[in-house]
N, C-alpha and C positions, 0 to 999 in steps of 0.2 A: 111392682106395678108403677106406672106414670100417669100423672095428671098432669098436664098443659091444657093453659087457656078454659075455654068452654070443654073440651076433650077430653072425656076417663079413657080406662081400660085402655090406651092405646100405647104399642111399644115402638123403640127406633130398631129399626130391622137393615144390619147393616150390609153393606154393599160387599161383593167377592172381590171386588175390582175396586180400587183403593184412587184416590188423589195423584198420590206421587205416581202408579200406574200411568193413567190418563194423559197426564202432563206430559212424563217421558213420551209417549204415544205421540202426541201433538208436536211435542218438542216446543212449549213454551208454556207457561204457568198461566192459569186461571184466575183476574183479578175483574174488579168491577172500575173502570174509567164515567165516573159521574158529571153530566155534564149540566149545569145548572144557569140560570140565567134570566133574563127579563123576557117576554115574548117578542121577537123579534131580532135577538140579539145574536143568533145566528149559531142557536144549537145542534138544529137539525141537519146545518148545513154541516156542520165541522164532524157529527156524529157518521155522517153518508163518507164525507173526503178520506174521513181517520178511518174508517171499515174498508174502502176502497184498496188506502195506500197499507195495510194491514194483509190484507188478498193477494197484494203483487207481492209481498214478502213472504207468501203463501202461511201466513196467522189467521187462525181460525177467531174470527169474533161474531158477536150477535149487537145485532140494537133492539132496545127496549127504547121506543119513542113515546113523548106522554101524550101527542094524539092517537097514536095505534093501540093504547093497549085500553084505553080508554073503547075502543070500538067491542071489544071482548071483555077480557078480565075485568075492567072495571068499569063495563058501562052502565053497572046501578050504582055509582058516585053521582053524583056531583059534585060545586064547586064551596060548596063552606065549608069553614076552618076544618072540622072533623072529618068529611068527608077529603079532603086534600092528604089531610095525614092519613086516614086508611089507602088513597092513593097510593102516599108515598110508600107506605108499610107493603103491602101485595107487591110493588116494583123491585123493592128490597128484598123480602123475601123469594122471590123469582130470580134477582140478579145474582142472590150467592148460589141458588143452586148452579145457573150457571156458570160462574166461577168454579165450583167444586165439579162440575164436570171437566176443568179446562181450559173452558175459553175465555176469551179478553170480551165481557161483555161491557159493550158503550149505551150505557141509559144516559137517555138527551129529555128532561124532563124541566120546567121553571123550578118547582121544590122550593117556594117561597120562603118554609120556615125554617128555619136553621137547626132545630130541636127535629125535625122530620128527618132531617140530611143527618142528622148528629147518628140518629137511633140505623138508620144504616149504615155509618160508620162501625158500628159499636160492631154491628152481624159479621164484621170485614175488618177485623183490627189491620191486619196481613197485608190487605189486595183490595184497597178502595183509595181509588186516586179520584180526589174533585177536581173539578179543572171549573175556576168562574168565568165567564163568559161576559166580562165586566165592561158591557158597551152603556153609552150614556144613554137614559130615557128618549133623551131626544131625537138623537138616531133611530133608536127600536121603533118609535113614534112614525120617522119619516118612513120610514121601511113597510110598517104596516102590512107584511106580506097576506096577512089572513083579514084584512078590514078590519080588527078589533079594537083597536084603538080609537080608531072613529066611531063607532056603535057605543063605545064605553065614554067619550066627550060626550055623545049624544045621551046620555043615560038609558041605554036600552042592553047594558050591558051595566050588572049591580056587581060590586068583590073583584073586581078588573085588578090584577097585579100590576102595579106601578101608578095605579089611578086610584081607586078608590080600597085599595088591600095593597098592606106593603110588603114588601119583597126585605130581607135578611140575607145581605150580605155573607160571603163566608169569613171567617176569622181566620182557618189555619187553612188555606184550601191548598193542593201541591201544587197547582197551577193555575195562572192568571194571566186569561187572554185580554188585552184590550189595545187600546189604535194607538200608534205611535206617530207624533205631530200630525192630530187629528185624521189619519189615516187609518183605516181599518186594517188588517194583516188579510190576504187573500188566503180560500181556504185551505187549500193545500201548504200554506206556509204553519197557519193554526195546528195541522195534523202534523206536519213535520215535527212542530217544538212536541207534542205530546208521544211520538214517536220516539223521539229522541230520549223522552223523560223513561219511558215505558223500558228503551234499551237499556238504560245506564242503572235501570234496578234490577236488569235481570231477569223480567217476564217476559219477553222474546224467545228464552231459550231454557231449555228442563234443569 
C-alpha cells in the first residue's frame, strides 16, 4: 500500500509502453527546457521561435506558458509567495509528465524563486535544461508589453516581480541569454543557441 501527500489507498499503475519506447517513436528524448525570467524579458517570445524552429526539424515539443495555464489548471492561484510556489509545483508536475511522454516540453514561466525552480529540477535530474533570460530590469520596464509595470509604479499592482517582490537569479542555469554590447539577441538567434545546446546533449535524437 502507498500513501503520498494528502492521498491513501492509492497505487502507481504502470504503463505497457515504456519511456525508451516513446522516444525511439518520436526519435528524440523527452526533456523539460525551463525558461525563467523577469516579465518582459522575452520568454514567451523565445518559448513560441524555440517550438517553431523545433517543428521545422520535425521535434515534437509543447509550451506550458505561465499566462495559459494560469487560465486553467491554475486559475484558483494567485500571486503570493505560497500561491506562486504551488504555481510552480502543478507546472512541474505537468512538465515531467510531458517529458516522460517524449517530448521537449518549453515552460516559459517568471518562477521568481530559486527554491521553486530548484524543487523542479530535483523531478528532472536527467532532462531539465533552465535557460535565464537575463535581460536588465530596465529594458523589461521599457518593453512593458502587458502595461504591468506601469500599474505596478502606479501601485495598483502589490508583489509585482522586479518591483516590489524580488526575482532569484539562477545559480547553475545551462543557459544564459542576455544582450551583447547592449544589444539584445533576435529571437530566433536565442532559439538557435538553445537548439544547438539541446543537439550537443543528445535530445534531438533516440
Amino acid at each position: 500500500m502507498s500513501t503520498m501527500g494528502n492521498s491513501t489507498n492509492i497505487f502507481w499503475q504502470e504503463s505497457p509502453v515504456g519511456k525508451l519506447e516513446r522516444q525511439k517513436l518520436l526519435n528524440q528524448k523527452g526533456c523539460v527546457v525551463w525558461i525563467t525570467g523577469l516579465s518582459g524579458s522575452g520568454k514567451s517570445t523565445l518559448a513560441c521561435s524555440l517550438s517553431r524552429e523545433l517543428h521545422t526539424r520535425g521535434k515534437l515539443s509543447y509550451i506550458l506558458d505561465g499566462d495559459n495555464v494560469r487560465h486553467g489548471l491554475n486559475k484558483d492561484l494567485g500571486f503570493k509567495a505560497e500561491d506562486r510556489t504551488e504555481n510552480i509545483r502543478r507546472v512541474g508536475e505537468v512538465a515531467k509528465l510531458f517529458a516522460d511522454a517524449g517530448l521537449i516540453c518549453i515552460a516559459s514561466l517568471i518562477s521568481p524563486y530559486r527554491k521553486d525552480r530548484d524543487a523542479c529540477r530535483a523531478m528532472l535530474p536527467d532532462a531539465f535544461i533552465e535557460v535565464f533570460m537575463n535581460m536588465p530590469l530596465a529594458l523589461c520596464e521599457e518593453r512593458d508589453p502587458k502595461g504591468l509595470y506601469k500599474l505596478a509604479r502606479a501601485g495598483k499592482i502589490k508583489g509585482f516581480t522586479g518591483i516590489d517582490d524580488p526575482y532569484e537569479p539562477p545559480l547553475n542555469c545551462e543557459i544564459e541569454l542576455n544582450q551583447k554590447d547592449g544589444v539584445c539577441p533576435t529571437p530566433s538567434a536565442m532559439a538557435e543557441e538553445v537548439v544547438t545546446y539541446l543537439e550537443d546533449k543528445g535530445y534531438l535524437q533516440d
